[in-house]
Structures are given as structure tokens and as C-alpha cells.
N, C-alpha and C positions, 0 to 999 in steps of 0.2 A: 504493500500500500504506500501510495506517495504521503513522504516523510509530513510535507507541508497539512495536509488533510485530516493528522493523528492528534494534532494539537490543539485544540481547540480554545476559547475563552468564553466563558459567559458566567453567568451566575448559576449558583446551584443551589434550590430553594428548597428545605427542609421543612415539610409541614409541620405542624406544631398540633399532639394532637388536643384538642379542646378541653377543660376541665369540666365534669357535672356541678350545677349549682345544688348544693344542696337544700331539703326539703324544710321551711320553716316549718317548727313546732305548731301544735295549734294550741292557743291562749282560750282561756275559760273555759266551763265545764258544761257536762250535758245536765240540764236541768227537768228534773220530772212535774208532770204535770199534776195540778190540783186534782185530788178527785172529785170536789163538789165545788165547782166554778163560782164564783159569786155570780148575781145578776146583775145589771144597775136600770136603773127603773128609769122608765122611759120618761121626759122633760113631755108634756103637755101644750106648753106655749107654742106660741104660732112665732116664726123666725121674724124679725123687724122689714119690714119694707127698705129698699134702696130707691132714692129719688134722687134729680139732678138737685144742685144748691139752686141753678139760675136755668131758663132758657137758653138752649145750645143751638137754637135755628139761624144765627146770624155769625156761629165759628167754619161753615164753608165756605163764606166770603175771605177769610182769614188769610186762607190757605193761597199758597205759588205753586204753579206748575212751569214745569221746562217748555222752552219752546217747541215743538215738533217739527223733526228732521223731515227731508224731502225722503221717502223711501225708496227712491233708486240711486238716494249717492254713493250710497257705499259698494253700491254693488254694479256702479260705473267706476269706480277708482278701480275695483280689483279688476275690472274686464280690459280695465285701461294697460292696471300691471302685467295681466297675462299675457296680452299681446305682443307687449314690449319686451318680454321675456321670450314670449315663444319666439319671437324676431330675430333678436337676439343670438338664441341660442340657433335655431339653424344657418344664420351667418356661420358661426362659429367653427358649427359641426361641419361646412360646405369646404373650412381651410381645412380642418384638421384630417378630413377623408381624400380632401386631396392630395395633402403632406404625407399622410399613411399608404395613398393608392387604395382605400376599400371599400366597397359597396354596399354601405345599411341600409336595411331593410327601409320603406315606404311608411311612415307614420303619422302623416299631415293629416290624416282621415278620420285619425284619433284624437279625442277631445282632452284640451289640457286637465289635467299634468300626465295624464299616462301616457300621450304621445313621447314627453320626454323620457319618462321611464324604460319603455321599451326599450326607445334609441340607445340607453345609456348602456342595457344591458346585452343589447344585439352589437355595439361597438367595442363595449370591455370585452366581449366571448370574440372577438376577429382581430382585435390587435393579441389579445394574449395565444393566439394561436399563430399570428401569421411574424410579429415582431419582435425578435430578439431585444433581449434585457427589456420589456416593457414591465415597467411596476403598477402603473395604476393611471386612469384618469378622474379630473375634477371638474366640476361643475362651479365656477367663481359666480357668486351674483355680489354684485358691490351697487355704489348707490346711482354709478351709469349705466350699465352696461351688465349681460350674464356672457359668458367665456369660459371654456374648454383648458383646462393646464394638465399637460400629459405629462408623466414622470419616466426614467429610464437611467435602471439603477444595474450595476455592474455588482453581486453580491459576492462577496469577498467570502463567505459565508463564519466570517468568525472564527478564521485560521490565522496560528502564525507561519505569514510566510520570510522562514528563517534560514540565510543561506549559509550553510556550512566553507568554514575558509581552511581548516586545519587536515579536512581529508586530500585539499587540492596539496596541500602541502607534503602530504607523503606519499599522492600520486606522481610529485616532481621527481621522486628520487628513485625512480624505477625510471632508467633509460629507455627500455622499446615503448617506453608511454610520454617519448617529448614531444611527437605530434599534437598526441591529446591533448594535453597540460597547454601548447598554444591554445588549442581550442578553446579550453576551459579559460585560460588566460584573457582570450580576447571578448568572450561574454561577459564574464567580471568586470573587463574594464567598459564596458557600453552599457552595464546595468548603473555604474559608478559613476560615471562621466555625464552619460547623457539620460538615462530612466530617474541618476537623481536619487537610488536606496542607496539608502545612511551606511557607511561604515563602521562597526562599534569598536573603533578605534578613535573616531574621530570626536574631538571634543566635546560636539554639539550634539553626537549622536544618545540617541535616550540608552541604548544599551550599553555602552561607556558609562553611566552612572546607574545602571544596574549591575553591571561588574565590578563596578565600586563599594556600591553596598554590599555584596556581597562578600566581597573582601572583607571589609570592618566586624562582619558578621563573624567570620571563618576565623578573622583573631580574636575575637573577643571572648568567643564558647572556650573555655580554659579543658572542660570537661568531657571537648567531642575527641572520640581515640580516632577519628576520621580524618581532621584536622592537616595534618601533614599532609592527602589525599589530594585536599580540595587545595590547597600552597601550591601543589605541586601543577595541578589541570591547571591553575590559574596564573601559574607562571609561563605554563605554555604558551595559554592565547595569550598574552600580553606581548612575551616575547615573538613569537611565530605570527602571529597576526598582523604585528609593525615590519617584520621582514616581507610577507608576504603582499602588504600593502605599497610598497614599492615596485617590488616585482607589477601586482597586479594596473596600479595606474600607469607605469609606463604611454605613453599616447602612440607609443611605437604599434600596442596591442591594438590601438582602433584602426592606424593609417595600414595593416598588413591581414586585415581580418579577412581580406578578399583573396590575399593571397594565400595564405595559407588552405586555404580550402582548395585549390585549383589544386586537380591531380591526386589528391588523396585518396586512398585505397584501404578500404579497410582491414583489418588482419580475423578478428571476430565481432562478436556482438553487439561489445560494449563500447569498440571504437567506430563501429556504425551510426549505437545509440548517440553515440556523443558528436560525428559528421553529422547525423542529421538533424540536432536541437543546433548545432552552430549556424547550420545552413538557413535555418529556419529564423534564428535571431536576427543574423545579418539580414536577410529580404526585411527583415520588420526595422533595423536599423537603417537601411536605405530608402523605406518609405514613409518612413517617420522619425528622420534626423535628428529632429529638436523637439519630440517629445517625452514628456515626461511621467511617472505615477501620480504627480497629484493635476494634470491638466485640467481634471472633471472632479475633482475630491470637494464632497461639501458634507455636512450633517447629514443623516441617514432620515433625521426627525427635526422639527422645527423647534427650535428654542430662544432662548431671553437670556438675560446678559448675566441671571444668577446661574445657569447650567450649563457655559463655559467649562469653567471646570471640570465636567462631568465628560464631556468630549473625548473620544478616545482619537487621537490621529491616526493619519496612515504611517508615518515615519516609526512610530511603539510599535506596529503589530507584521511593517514590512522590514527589513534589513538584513547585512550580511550580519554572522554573529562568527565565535571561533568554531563551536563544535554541536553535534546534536545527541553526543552519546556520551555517559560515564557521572557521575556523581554532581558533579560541577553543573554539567547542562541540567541535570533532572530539576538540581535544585532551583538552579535559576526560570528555568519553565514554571515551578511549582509558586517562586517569588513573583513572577510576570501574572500570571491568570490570578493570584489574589491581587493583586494591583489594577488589574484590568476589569476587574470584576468589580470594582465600585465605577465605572463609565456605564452613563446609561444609554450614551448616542455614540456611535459609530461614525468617523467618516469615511466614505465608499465615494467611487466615480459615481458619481448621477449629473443627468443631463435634466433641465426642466425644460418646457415648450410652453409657449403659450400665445392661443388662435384668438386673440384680439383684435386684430388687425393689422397690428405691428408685425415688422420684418422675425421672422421665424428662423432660429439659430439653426445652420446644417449642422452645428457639433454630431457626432454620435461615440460609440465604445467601441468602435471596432479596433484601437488600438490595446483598451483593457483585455478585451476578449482575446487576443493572441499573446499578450504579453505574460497574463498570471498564469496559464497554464504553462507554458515555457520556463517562467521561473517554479514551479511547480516540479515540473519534470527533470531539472538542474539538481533541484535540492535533492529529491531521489539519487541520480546518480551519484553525488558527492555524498550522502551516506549512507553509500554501500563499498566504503574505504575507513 
């Protein structure tokens, strides 16, 4: 199973099971009944008459009533708003089935609102069939105008994708594998360069200060017998990471990427697997130069200025790291997803559109869609070393 796929992050929610309330006691006692009732004798008099104090025929004069409404107003305003809605809205619908290219069913025949209903749900069932990454469409009515806002989100599904740097590093030192190691060389450096994932070497990068923490941790437990264990992984990637970081940015590795592919033959499987993800990067490297992972990166959900904070970036959950196997990594996966597990909004590429009238963005994901899997199938090869 690809390495990327097995990690995942979310919260994990422990039900809690319910306490019973317990039953109040019941206060006082069962009382028995007399056996010989008393009677009480029946009052004789006749009940007092009720009479007004004063003459009350001159308190309807008294009285205000409201003025009476015309009884078609109301029910002109709303014929007014329907109209201007249904107007509206198939404006809308006429860009957005253009922009899509599809066919909705005929609804004009139907009386408002189920006309719009239908529409909504015979267009949500044709784009989620016919359009890659479509997430959903909306229905905006604001105080001019109602309009169409299509969403098209790239799900990342809540993986780290974490790319191993220390297996390239002992694939170097196996000679019949120097072809490869370019290969591998020349991806690393167009993921780095130009895709823009963080190095966690690099100062700014968040896994660099999860290595850190980590560290302070691993000196501090006086009482883990592990201890030397994790000094020891951690002195690796510190050390092997900044060596291979030079190797890797070289610009030698972008300006030859082309070359080293011409003529290559592979000997078995693995140097196939790895001609063919190079082959594949480079075409996505030459048609999109200067694009990057966060081109389309926005909130997955809408928020307000106190749940910032709460934001997971693409940079924490994409990146190179040193390794994906042995103590050191377990740990720091197991420090990552309690950290990431207090973010309650994701950012993912998404695309928003919206059939207002205004000029309609071509953006789309077709660079997401070939890029994550690629890094996907990278991190598999490099940890199977």
C-alpha cells in the first residue's frame, strides 16, 4: 500500500457512555381514608347577582382599530420576488450549463419553487457524474440578484504526504543504481524548486520545528532506556538530510532532467518503476513550469478571523521529511496527528466559480490531479529502501 495513504490525520472521537439519573425518592406518605366521611351541609342562599357599576354602551366608541391593508399587497410583492428570482436564476443556470457543457432537464412548466428544485437536483446528479473534483453547487440569493457558485475541490483526503530523503540516501551508495539516484535526484529537485514542498531542513519549514521538539523531548525523558535510539535516528537526519540537501538542489538536476532520460534502458522493475514516474514528472514539469502546490490552496470551510488558528496548511501535512521507518519517525507521526488533530479546517486546492455575470475563472486541478499521485507513488518507492 502506498506509504502516503497509511497515515492519516483526523480526530478520533470516543463516545462517552451516558450516566442514568437516578430515581428521586418519593416524599410523604400514603394516607388512609376516613371510614365515615363527614358531610357538610348544603348553604341555602341564593349566590349574589353580578351587575355592571355604570352603563358600558358608549366603551365601543372607545376603542382603535388598525387601518386595513389592501389584500393583494403582499401577495404582489412575493409574485414580484418570485419572478425576479426565477429570472435570475435561469440567467445563471444558462452560464453555468454552458461553462459545464450539460443538458438539464426542461423545468419552466413547473411552478415556482419546484421548478428550481428539480433543476438543482437534475444538475448536482450531471456534474457529479460527468466533472472531475466537482464538490458541490450553491444557490446565492443576496439582496440583487440569485446566482449559481460551483465549488471544485482536489481532496487530499487527510494524508501525510511525507517524502522520504534518507532511503535516496543509501540508494546512492549502491553503484549499478547511479542512473536511478539521477532520476530520483532530478524529481526532488522540481518538487523543491518549482512545486515549492518545504524541506525539513529548512528553517521555515514546520517539520524542522517538529524535529526540534522532538529532540528537547528525547533529552529530557532521563528515564527512556530508548533514548540513545532516538540521538542516534536523529542525528542521522540532521546530519544526512543537510548533505543530501545539496546534492538534491543542485539546478544542475532540473537543467539535465531531459537528458538523462534519453536512452535509458531499464535492467528490472524497479528501475522501470522509477523511468516511468520520472518520465511522467518531467511532461508535468514542462507543462507547468511555474506551478506550484498551493496555486488553488484555500480553506476547505468558511471561517472568521477567531479560526485562523485552527487552519491546518498545506506546507504541515505536505513535505520532504528524513525517514518513514524506525522509532524516531513512529514517534514523530504519532506527535504530528495529535497536533493536527486540534485543526478543524483543512487547506486543499479548490477552485470557486461563480455564474453572475462576471468573467468566469478557467483555473481548474488538472495540475493537482497528476501531481499528488506522483508524489504518492515516489514516497512508495523510496520506502521500500
Amino acid at each position: 500500500m502506498d506509504y502516503a495513504t497509511k497515515n492519516h490525520f483526523g480526530k478520533n472521537n470516543h463516545s462517552q457512555r451516558a450516566k442514568t439519573k437516578r430515581t428521586a425518592p418519593t416524599v410523604g406518605r400514603i394516607r388512609r381514608l376516613a371510614e365515615t366521611p363527614e358531610r357538610y351541609e348544603r348553604n341555602t342562599e341564593r349566590q349574589a347577582e353580578i351587575r355592571s357599576c355604570e352603563p358600558s354602551s358608549n366603551d365601543f366608541l372607545k376603542c382603535q382599530f388598525l387601518p386595513k391593508l389592501k389584500e393583494n399587497y403582499w401577495q404582489e410583492q412575493t409574485q414580484k420576488k418570485s419572478k425576479k428570482t426565477e429570472k435570475d436564476f435561469y440567467k445563471s443556470l444558462f452560464r453555468l450549463v454552458e461553462h459545464y457543457g450539460i443538458n438539464p432537464m426542461n423545468t419552466e412548466n413547473f411552478e415556482f419553487p419546484y421548478n428550481i428544485a428539480l433543476t438543482l437536483n437534475d444538475v448536482q446528479n450531471q456534474l457529479k457524474n460527468k466533472t472531475e473534483n466537482w464538490q458541490e453547487i450553491r444557490l446565492i440569493e443576496d439582496e440583487n440578484s440569485t446566482y449559481f457558485t460551483s465549488e471544485e475541490r482536489y481532496n487530499t483526503g487527510q494524508t501525510l504526504h511525507y517524502i522520504p530523503i534518507l532511503p535516496l540516501f543509501r540508494l546512492s551508495k549502491n553503484p549499478k543504481r547511479k542512473k536511478v539516484v539521477e532520476f530520483l535526484k532530478s524529481i526532488c529537485c522540481y518538487l523543491i524548486h518549482v512545486a515549492k514542498i518545504p524541506y525539513y531542513r529548512e528553517q521555515s519549514s514546520y517539520l524542522l520545528w517538529m524535529y526540534e521538539i522532538l529532540t528537547d523531548w528525547i533529552i529530557s525523558d532521563e528515564e527512556n532506556e530508548d533514548t540513545a535510539k532516538y540521538l542516534h535516528e536523529m542525528k542521522q537526519a540532521e546530519q544526512i538530510g543537510d548533505f543530501m540537501e545539496k546534492k538534491i538542489c543542485n539546478p544542475q538536476n532540473l537543467s539535465r532532467f531531459k537528458e538523462r532520460l534519453k536512452g535509458f534502458k531499464a535492467k528490472d522493475n524497479f528501475e522501470n518503476d522509477c523511468f516511468l514516474l520520472a518520465s511522467k514528472i518531467f511532461l508535468l514539469y514542462r507543462q507547468f513550469p511555474n506551478e506550484t502546490i498551493y496555486r488553488n490552496s484555500r480553506p476547505n470551510a468558511e471561517t472568521d478571523e477567531y479560526e485562523r488558528d485552527t487552519i491546518l496548511s498545506m506546507d504541515k501535512y505536505i513535505s520532504f521529511c528524513a525517514e518513514t521507518k524506525g522509532m524516531l519517525s513512529d514517534m514523530l507521526f504519532e506527535t504530528i496527528n495529535a497536533e493536527l488533530n486540534e485543526c478543524s479546517i483543512t487547506e486543499e486546492p479548490i477552485i470557486i466559480k461563480k455564474f453572475d455575470g462576471s468573467s468566469i475563472t478557467n483555473n481548474n486541478l488538472d495540475f493537482e490531479n497528476r501531481l499528488f499521485p506522483l508524489i504518492e507513488e515516489l514516497i512508495y518507492i523510496l520506502s521500500c529502501f
